[in-house]
KOLTOR-991221 format. One line per field, with one value per residue (C-alpha): residue in one letter; x negated, y negated, z. Coordinates in nm, 3 decimals. Example, Ala and Ser with C-alpha at 12.3 -4.5 7.8 and 13.67 -1.06 7.14 Angstrom:
2
residuo A,S
east -1.230,-1.367
north 0.450,0.106
up 0.780,0.714
END
This chain:
84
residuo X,X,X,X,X,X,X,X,X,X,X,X,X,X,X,X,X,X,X,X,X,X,X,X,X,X,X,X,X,X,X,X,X,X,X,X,X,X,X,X,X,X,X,X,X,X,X,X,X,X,X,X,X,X,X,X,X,X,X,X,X,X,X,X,X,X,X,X,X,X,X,X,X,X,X,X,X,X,X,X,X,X,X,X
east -9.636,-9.931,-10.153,-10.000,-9.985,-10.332,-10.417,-10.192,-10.378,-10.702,-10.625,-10.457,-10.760,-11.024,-10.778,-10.776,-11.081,-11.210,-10.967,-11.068,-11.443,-11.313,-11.121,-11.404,-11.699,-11.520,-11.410,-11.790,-11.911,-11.700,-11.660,-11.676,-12.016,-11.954,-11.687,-11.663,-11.320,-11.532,-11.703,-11.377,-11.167,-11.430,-11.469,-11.110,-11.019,-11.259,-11.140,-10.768,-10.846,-11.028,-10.685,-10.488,-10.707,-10.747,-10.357,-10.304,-10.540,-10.375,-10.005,-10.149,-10.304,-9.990,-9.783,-9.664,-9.833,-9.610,-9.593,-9.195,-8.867,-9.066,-9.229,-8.936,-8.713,-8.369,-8.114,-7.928,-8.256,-8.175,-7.901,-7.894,-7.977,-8.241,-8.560,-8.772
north -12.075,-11.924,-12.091,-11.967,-11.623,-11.662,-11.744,-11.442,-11.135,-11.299,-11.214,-10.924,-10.769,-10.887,-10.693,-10.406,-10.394,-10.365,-10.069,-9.861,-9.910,-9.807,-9.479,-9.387,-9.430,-9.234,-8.947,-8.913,-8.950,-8.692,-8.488,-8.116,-7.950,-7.781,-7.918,-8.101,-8.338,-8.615,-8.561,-8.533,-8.802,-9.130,-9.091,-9.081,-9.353,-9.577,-9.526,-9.549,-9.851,-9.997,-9.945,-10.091,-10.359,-10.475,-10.426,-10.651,-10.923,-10.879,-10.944,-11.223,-11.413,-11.386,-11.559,-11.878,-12.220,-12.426,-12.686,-12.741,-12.877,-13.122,-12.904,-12.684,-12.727,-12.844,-12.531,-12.751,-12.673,-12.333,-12.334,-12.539,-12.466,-12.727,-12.551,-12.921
up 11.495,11.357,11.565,11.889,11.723,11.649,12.024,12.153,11.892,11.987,12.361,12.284,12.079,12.382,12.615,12.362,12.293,12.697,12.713,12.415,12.516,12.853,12.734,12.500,12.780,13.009,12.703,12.641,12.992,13.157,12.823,12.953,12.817,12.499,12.459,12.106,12.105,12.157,11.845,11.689,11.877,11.859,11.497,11.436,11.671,11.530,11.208,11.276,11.533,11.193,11.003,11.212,11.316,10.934,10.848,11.134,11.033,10.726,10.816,11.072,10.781,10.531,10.799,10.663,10.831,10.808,11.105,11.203,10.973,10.785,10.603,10.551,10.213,10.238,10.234,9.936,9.723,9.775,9.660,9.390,8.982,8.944,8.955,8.935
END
């Protein structure tokens, strides 16, 4: 599982990615003159973008591995009081 999940934010980033370059070319580009949002709004969304990005690595990365029921303990270990 965390190998397609892997697959999937690596597309989804490259998709995001193209988009926010997109949005922030055309916010600077076609920014009205004196006009200072952009100023404002690219440092901003870079850092929130950052934020987000790392929080997501984050949770991505603390995903358990594991590969299917093998490696998956017994629900009568769970259960039981032998902590071996």
């Amino acid at each position: 599982m965390f190998y397609i999940s892997l697959g999937i934010f690596i597309v989804f980033s490259s998709i995001w990615g193209f988009f926010a370059s997109a949005a922030l070319y055309h916010l600077k580009k076609y920014a009205m003159p004196g006009w200072t949002a952009p100023r404002l709004v690219v440092p901003l969304f870079f850092s929130l973008s950052l934020l987000f990005f790392l929080l997501s690595l984050y949770f991505l990365f603390t995903m358990p591995r594991t590969r299917g029921a093998e490696d998956q303990r017994p629900a009568s270990f769970i259960y039981s009081n032998d902590l071996t």
